[in-house]
Backbone as CSV, one residue per row, in Angstrom:
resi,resn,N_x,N_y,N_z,CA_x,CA_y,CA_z,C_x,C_y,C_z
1,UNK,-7.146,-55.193,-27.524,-6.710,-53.801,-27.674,-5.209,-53.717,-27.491
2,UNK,-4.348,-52.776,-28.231,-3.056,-52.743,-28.104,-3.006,-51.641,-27.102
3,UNK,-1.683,-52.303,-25.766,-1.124,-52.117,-24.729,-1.047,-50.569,-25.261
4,UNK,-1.444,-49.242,-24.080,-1.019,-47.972,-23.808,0.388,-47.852,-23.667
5,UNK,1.044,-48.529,-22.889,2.014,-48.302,-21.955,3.402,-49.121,-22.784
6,UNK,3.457,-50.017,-23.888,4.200,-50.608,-24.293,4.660,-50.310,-25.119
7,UNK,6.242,-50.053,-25.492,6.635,-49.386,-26.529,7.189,-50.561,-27.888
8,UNK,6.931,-51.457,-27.774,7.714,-52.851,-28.241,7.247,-52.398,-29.561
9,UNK,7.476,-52.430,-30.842,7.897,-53.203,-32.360,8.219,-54.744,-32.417
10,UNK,6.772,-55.355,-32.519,6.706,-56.672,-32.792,7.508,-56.976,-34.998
11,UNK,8.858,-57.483,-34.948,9.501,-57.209,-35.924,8.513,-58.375,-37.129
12,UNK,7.986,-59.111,-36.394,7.689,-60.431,-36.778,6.439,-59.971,-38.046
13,UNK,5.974,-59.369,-37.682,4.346,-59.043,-38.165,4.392,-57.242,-38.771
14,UNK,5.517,-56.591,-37.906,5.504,-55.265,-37.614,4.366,-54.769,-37.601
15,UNK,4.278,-54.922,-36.541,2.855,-54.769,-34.993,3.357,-53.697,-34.510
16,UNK,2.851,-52.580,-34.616,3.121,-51.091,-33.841,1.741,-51.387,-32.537
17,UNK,2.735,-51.003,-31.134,1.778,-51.005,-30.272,1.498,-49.597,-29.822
18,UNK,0.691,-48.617,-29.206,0.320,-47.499,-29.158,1.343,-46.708,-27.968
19,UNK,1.519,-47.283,-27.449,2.911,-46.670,-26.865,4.411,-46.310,-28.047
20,UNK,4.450,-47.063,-28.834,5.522,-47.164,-29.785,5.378,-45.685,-30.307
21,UNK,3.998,-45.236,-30.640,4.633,-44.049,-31.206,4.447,-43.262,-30.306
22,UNK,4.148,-42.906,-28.757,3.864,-42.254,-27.838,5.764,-42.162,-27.593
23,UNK,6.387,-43.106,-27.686,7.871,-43.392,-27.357,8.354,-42.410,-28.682
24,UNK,7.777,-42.469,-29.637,8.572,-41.573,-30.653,8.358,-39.695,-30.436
25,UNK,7.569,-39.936,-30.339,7.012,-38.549,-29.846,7.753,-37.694,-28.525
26,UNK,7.758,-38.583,-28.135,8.830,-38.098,-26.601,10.066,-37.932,-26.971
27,UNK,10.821,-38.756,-28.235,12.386,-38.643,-27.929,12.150,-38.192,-29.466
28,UNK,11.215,-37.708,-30.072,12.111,-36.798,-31.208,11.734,-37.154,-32.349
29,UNK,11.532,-38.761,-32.392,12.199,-39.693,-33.819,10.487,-39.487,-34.385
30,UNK,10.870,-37.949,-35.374,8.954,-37.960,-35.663,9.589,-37.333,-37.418
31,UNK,10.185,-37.946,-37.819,11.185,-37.726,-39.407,9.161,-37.621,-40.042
32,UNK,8.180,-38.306,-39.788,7.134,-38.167,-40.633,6.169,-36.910,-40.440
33,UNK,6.845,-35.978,-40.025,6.120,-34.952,-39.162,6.672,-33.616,-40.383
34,UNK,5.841,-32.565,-40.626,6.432,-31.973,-41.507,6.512,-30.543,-41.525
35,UNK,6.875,-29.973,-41.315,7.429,-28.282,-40.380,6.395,-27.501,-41.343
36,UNK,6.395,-27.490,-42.851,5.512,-27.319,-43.652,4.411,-27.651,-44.048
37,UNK,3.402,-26.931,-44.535,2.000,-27.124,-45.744,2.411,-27.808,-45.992
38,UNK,2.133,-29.360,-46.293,1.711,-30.570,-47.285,1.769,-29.957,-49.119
39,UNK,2.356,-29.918,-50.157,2.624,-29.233,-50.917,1.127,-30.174,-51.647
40,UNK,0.993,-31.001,-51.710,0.488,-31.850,-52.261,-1.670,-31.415,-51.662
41,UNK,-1.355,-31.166,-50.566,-2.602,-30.297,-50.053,-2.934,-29.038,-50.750
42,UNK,-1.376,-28.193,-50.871,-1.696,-26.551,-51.523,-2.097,-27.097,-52.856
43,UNK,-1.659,-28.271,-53.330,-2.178,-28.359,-55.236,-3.586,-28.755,-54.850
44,UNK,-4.358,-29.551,-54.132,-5.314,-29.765,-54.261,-6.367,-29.588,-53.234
45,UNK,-6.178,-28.625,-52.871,-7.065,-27.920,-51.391,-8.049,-27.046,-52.182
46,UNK,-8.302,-26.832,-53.202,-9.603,-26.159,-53.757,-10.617,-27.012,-54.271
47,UNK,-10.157,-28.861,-54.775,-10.777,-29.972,-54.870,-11.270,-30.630,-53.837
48,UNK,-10.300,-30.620,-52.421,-10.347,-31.243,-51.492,-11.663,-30.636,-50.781
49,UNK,-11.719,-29.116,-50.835,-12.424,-28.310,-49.732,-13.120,-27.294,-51.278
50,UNK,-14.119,-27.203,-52.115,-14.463,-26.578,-53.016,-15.373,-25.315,-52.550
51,UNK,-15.877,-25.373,-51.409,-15.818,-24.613,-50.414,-16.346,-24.670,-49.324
52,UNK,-16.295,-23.665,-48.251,-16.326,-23.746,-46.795,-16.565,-25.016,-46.302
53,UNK,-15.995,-25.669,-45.532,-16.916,-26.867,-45.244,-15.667,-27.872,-44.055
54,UNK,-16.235,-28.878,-43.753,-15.803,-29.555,-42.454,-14.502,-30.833,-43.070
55,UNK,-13.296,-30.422,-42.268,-12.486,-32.000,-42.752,-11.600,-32.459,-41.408
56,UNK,-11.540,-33.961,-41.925,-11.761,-34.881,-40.604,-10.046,-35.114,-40.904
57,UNK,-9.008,-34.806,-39.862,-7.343,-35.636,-39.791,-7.181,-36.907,-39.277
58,UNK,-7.399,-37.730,-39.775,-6.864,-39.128,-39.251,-5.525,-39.389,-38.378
59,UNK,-5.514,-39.575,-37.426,-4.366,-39.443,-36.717,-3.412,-38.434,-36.973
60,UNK,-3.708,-37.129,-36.792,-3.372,-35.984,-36.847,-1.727,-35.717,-36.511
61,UNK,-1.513,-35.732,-35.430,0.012,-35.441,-34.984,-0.357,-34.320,-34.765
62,UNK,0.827,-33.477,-35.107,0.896,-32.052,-35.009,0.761,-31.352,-35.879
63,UNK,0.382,-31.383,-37.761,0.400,-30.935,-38.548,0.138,-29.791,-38.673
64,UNK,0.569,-29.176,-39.787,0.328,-27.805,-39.786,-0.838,-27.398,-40.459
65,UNK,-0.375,-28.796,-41.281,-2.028,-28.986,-42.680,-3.399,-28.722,-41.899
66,UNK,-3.595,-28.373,-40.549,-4.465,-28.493,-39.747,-4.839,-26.489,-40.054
67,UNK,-3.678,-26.235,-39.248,-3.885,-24.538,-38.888,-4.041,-24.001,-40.511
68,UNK,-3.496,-24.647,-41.667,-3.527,-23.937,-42.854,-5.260,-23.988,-43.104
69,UNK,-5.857,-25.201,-42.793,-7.191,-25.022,-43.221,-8.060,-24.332,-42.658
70,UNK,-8.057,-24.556,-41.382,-8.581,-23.617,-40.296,-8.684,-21.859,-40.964
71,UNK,-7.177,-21.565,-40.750,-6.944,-20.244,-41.831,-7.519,-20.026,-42.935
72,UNK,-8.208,-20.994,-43.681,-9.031,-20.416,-44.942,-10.360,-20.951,-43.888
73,UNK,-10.676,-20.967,-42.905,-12.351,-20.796,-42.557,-13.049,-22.032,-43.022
74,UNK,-11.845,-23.164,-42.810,-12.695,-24.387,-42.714,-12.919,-25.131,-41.372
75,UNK,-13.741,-25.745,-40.949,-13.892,-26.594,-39.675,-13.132,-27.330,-39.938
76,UNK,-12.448,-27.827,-38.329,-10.808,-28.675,-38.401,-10.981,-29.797,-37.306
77,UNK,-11.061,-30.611,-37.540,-11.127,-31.924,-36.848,-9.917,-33.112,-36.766
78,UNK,-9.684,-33.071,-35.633,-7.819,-34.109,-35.498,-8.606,-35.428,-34.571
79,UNK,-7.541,-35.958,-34.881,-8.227,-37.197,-34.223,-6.286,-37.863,-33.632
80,UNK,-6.276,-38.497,-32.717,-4.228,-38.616,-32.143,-4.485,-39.076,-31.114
81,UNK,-4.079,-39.943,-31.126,-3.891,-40.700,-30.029,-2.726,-40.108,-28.453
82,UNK,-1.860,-39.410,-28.965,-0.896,-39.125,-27.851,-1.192,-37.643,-27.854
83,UNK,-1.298,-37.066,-25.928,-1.460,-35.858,-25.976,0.056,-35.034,-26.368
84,UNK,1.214,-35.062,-26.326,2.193,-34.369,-26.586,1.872,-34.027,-28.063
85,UNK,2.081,-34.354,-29.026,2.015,-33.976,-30.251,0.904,-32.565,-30.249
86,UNK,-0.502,-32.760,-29.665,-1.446,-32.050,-29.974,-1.340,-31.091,-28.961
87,UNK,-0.476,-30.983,-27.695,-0.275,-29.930,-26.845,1.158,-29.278,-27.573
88,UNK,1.873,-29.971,-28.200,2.641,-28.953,-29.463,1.745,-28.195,-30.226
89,UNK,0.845,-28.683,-31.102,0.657,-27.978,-31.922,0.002,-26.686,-31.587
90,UNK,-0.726,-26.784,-30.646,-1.412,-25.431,-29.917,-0.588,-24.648,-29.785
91,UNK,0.652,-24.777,-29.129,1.895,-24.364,-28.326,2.539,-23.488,-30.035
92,UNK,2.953,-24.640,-30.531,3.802,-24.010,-31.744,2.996,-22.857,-32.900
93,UNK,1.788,-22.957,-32.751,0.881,-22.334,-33.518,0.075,-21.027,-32.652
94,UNK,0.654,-20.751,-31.708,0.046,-20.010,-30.957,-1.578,-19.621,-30.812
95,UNK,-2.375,-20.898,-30.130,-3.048,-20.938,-30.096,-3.803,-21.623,-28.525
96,UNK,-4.601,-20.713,-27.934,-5.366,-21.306,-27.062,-6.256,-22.220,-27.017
97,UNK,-6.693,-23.265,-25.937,-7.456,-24.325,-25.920,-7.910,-24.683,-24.715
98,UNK,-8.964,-25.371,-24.626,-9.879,-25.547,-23.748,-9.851,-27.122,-23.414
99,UNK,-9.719,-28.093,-22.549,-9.320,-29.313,-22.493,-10.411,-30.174,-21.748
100,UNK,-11.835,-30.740,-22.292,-12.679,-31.343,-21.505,-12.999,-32.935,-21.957
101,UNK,-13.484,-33.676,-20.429,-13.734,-34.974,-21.080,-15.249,-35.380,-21.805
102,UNK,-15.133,-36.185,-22.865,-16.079,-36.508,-23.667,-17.223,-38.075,-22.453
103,UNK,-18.159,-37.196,-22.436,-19.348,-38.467,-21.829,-19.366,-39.696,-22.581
104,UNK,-19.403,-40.686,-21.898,-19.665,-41.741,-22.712,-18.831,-42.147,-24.021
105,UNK,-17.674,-41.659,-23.894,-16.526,-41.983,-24.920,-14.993,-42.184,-23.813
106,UNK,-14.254,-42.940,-24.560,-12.991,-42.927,-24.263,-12.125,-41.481,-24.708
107,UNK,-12.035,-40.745,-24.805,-11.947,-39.448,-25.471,-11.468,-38.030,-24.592
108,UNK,-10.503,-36.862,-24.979,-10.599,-35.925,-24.136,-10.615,-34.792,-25.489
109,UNK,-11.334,-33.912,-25.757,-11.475,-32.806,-26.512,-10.835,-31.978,-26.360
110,UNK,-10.015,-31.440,-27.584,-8.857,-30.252,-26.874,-9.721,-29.371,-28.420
111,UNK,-10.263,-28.391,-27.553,-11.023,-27.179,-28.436,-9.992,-25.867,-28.498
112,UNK,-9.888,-25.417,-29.747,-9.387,-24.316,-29.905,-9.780,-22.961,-29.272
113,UNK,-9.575,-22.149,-28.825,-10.248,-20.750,-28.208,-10.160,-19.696,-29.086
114,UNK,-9.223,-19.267,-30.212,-9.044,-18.525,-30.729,-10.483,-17.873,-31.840
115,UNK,-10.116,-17.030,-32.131,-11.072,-16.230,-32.956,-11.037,-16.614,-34.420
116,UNK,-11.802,-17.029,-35.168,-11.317,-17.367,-36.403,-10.579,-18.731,-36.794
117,UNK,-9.936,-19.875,-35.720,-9.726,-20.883,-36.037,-10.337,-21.966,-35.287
118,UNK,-11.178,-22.429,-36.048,-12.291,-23.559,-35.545,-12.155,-24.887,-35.514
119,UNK,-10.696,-25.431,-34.797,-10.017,-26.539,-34.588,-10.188,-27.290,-33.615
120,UNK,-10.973,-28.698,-33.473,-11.090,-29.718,-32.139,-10.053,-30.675,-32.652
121,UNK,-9.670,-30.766,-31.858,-8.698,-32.450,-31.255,-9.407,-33.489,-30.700
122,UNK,-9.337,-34.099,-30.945,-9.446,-36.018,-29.815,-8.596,-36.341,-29.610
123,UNK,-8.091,-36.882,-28.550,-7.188,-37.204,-28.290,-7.782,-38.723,-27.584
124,UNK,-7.580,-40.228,-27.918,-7.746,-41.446,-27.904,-7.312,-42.400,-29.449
125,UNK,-7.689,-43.190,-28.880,-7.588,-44.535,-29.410,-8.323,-44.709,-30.710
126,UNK,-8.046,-44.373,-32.066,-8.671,-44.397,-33.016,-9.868,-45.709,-33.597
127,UNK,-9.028,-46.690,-32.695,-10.075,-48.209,-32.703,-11.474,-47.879,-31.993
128,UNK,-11.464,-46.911,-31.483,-12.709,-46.349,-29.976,-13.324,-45.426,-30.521
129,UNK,-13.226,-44.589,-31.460,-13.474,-44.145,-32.430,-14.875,-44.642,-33.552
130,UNK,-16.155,-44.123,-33.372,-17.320,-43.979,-34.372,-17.890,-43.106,-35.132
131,UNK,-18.752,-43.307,-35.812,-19.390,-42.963,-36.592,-20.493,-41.858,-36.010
132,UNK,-21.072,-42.114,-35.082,-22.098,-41.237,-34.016,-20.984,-40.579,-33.425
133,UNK,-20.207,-41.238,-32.811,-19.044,-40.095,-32.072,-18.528,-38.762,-32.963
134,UNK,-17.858,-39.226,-34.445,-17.307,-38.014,-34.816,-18.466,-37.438,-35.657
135,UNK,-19.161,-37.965,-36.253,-20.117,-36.965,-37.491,-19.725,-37.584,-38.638
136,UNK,-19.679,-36.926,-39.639,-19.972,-36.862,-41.097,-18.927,-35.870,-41.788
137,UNK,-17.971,-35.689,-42.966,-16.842,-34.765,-42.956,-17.030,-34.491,-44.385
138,UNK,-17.122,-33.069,-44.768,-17.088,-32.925,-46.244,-15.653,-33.204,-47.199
139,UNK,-14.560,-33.307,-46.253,-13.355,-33.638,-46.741,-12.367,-34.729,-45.850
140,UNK,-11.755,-35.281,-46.349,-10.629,-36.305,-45.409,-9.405,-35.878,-46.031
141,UNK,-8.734,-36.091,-45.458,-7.126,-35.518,-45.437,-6.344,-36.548,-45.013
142,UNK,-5.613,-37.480,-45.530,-5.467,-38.381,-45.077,-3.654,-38.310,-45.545
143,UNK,-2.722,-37.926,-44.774,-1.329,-38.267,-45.039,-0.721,-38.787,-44.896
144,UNK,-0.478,-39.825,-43.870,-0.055,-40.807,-43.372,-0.763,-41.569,-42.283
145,UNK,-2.003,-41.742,-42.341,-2.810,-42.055,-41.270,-3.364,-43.796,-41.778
146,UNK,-3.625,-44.231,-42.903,-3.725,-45.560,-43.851,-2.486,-46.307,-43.389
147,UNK,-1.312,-45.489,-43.763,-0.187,-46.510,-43.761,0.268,-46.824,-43.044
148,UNK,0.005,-46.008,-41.635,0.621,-45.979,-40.399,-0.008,-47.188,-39.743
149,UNK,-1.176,-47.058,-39.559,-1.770,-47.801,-38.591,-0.912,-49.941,-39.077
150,UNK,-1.230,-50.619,-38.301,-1.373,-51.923,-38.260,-2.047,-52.501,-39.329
151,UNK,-1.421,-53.471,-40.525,-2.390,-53.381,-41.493,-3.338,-54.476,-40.890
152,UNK,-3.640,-54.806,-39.622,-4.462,-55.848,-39.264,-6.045,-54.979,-38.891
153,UNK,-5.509,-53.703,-38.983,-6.490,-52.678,-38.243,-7.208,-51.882,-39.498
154,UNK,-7.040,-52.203,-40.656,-7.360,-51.532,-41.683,-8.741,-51.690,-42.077
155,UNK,-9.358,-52.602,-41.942,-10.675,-53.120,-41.999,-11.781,-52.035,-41.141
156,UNK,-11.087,-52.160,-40.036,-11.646,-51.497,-38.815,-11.601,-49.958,-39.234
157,UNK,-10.599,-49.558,-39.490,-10.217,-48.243,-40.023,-11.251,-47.721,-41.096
158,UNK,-10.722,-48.800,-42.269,-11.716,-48.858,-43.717,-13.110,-48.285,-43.398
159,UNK,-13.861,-49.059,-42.102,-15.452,-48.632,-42.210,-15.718,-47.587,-41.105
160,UNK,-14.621,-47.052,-40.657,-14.784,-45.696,-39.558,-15.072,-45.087,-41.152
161,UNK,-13.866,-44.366,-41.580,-13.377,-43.212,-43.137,-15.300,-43.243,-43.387
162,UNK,-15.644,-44.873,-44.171,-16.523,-45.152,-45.201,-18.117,-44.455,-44.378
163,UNK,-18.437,-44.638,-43.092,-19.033,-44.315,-41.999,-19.104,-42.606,-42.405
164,UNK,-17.994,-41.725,-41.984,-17.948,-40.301,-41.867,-18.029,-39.577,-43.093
165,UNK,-18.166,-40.450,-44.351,-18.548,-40.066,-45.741,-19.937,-39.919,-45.874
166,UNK,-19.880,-38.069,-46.202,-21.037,-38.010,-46.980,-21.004,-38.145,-48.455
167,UNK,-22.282,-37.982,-49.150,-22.255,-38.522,-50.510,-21.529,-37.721,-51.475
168,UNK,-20.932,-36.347,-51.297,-19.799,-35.528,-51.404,-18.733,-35.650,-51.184
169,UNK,-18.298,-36.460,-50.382,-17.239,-36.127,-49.668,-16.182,-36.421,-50.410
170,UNK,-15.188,-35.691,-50.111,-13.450,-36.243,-50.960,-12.799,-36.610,-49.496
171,UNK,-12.036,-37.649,-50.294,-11.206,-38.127,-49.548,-9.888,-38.358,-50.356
172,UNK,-9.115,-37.675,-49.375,-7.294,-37.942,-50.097,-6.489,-38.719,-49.179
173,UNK,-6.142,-39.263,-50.018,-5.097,-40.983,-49.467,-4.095,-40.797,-50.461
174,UNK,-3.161,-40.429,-49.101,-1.302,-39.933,-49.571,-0.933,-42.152,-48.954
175,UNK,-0.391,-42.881,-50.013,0.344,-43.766,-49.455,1.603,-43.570,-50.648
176,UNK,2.307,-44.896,-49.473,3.803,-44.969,-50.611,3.593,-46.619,-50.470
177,UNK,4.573,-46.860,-51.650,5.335,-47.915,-52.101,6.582,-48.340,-52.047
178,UNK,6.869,-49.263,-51.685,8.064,-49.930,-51.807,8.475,-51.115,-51.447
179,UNK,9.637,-51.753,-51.377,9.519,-53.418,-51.177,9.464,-54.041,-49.958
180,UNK,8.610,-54.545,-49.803,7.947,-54.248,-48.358,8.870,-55.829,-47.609
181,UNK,9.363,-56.363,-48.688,10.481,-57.395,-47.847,11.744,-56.879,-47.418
182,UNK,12.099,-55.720,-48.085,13.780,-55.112,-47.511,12.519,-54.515,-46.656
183,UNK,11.444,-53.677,-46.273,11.632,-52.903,-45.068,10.074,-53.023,-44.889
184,UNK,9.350,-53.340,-43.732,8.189,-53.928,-43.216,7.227,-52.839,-42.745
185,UNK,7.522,-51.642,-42.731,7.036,-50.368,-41.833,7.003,-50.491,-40.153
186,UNK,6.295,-49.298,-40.201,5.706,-48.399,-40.862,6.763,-47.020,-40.941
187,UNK,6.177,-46.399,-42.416,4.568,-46.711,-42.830,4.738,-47.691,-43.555
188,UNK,3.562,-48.817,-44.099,3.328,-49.585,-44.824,3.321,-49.578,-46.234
189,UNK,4.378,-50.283,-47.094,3.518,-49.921,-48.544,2.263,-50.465,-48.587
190,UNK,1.813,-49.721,-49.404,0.640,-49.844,-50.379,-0.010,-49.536,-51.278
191,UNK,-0.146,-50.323,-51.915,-0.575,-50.499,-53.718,-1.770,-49.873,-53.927
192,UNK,-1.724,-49.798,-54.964,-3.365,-49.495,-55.419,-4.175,-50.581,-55.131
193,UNK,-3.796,-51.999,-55.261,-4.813,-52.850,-55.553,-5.235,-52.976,-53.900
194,UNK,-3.960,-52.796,-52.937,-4.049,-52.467,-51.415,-5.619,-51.566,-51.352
195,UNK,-5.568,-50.205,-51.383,-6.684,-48.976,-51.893,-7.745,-49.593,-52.240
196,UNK,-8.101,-50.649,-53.662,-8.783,-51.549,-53.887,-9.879,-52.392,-52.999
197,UNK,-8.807,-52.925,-52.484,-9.334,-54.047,-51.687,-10.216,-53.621,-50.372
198,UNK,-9.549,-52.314,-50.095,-10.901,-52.002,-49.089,-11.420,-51.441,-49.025
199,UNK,-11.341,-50.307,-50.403,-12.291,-49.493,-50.823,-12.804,-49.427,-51.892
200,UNK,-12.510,-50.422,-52.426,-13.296,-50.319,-53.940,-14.394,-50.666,-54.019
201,UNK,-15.057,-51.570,-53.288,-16.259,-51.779,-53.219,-16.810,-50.651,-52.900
202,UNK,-16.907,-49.312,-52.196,-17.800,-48.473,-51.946,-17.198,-47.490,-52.764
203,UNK,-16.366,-47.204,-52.844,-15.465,-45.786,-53.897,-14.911,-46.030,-55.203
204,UNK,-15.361,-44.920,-55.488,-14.395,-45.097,-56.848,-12.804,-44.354,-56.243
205,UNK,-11.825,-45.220,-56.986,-10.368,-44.669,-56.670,-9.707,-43.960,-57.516
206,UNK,-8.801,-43.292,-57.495,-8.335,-42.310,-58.647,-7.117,-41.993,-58.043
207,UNK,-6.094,-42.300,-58.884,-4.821,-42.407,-58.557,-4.702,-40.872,-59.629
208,UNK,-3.756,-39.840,-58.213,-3.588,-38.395,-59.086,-2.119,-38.575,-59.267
209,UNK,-1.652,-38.643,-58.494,-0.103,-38.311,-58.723,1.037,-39.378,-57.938
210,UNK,1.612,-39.802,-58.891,2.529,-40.498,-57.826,4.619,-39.848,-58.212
211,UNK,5.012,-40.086,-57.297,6.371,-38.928,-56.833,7.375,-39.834,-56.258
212,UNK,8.631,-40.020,-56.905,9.468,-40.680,-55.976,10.297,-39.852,-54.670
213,UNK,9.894,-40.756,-54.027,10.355,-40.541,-52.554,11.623,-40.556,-51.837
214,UNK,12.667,-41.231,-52.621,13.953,-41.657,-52.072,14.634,-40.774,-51.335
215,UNK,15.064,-40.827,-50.159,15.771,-40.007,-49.985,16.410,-40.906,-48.676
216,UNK,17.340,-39.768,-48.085,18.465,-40.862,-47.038,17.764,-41.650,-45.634
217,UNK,16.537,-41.178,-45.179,15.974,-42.141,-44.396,15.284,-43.479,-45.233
218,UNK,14.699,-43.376,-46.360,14.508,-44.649,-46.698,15.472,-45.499,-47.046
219,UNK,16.628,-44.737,-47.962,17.692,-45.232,-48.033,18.201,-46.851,-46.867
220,UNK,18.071,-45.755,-45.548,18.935,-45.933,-44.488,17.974,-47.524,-44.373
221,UNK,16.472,-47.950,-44.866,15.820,-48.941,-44.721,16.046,-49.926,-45.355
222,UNK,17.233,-49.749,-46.341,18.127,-50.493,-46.999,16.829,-50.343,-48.780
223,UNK,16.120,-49.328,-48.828,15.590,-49.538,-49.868,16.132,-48.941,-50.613
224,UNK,16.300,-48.978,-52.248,16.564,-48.580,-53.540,15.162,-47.948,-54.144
225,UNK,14.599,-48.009,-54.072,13.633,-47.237,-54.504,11.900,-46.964,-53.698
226,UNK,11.383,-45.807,-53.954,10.240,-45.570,-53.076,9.485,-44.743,-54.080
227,UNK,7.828,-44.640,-53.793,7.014,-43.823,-54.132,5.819,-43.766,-53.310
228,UNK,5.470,-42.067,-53.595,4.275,-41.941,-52.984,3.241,-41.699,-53.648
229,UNK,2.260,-41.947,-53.517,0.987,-41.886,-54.236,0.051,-41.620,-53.842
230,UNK,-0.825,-40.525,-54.479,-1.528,-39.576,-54.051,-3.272,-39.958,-54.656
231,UNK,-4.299,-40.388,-54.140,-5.688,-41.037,-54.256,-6.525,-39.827,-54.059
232,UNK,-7.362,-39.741,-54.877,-9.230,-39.669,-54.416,-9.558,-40.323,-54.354
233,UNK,-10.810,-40.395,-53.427,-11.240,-41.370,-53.208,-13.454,-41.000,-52.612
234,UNK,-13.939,-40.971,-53.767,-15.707,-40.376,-53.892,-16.387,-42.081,-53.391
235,UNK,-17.430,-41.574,-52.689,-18.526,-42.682,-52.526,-19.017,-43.094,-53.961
236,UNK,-19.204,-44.550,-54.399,-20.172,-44.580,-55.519,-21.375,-44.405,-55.525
């Protein structure tokens, strides 16, 4: 299991240890965090969610993409490893919450109180993380939660997602691209054939949109060029 308490960037492998982004979170450096709706959610949040129904955030943060769904009267499920981010978002969204520990899980539940927005948090270790633990999700939302993680952990990851799929379910997988020898992540590039490889056997993939990304923080990674690319992703 990767160290709580350690903030190190192993450069070698670029090994994010779970303190690393607990360390980002504290001093600021959260450039992947986005003050706004996901624009890319408002185009496809009537595909994603066709109606009423339950979607699961993969390492959530603080997003807003959370309270926007909630607001159309969908069930909202975060999943984050560090409590600061998710005691922001309550905070910044003006919203009350209820904070209890989960039996028989590594886990602490941060439940929404409000009237009309039907938002739980987890707050743990996404590796600790099952299939009986969270349920079943009519939608996944996935924005940076693939690329982020360790690509040694993707496997592990791969059959949580494949697990919480019902035979409906959509799943959206926001990754980017780029040359992953000028800059190692995270986030990680990844390809389609990346997407492929650990989901193609159970999903069909569908590449919707892809968008160049460049701008002065990637820049600053010494890259020349970037893209992001935007997936469905249906059970076969």
């Amino acid at each position: 299991m990767m160290s709580e308490k350690s903030t190190k960037k192993t450069k070698k492998d670029n090994v994010m240890e779970l303190g690393y982004w607990s360390n980002r979170w504290k001093t600021g450096d959260v450039q992947f965090h986005k003050e706004d709706v996901h624009y890319d959610l408002i185009e496809n949040e009537n595909k994603l969610l066709p109606q009423q129904g339950s979607v699961f955030f993969p390492l959530c943060g603080k997003t807003v993409d959370m309270a926007y769904l909630a607001s159309k009267g969908h069930t909202v499920v975060g999943l984050e490893f560090d409590e600061e981010p998710i005691k922001s978002f309550f905070s910044e969204n003006k919203l009350k919450y209820n904070i209890t520990e989960i039996e028989d899980y590594p886990f602490k539940k941060y439940q929404c109180c409000n009237q009309g927005a039907d938002i739980t948090i987890y707050q743990g270790d996404i590796n600790h993380a099952t299939v009986n633990f969270l349920g079943k999700f009519d939608a996944i939302w996935d924005r940076g939660s693939f690329v982020a993680i360790n690509t040694n952990d993707r496997t592990m990851y791969t059959n949580l997602i494949l697990g919480i799929m019902k035979p409906n379910t959509q799943y959206y997988l926001l990754c980017v691209e780029f040359d992953s020898s000028v800059f190692g992540g995270p986030p990680h590039s990844t390809t389609q054939a990346d997407v492929q490889k650990h989901f193609g056997k159970h999903c069909h993939v569908t590449p919707l949109k892809r968008s160049n990304i460049m701008s002065q923080r990637y820049q600053s990674f010494g890259l020349r060029e970037g893209f992001s690319v935007l997936y469905n992703l249906t059970l076969k």
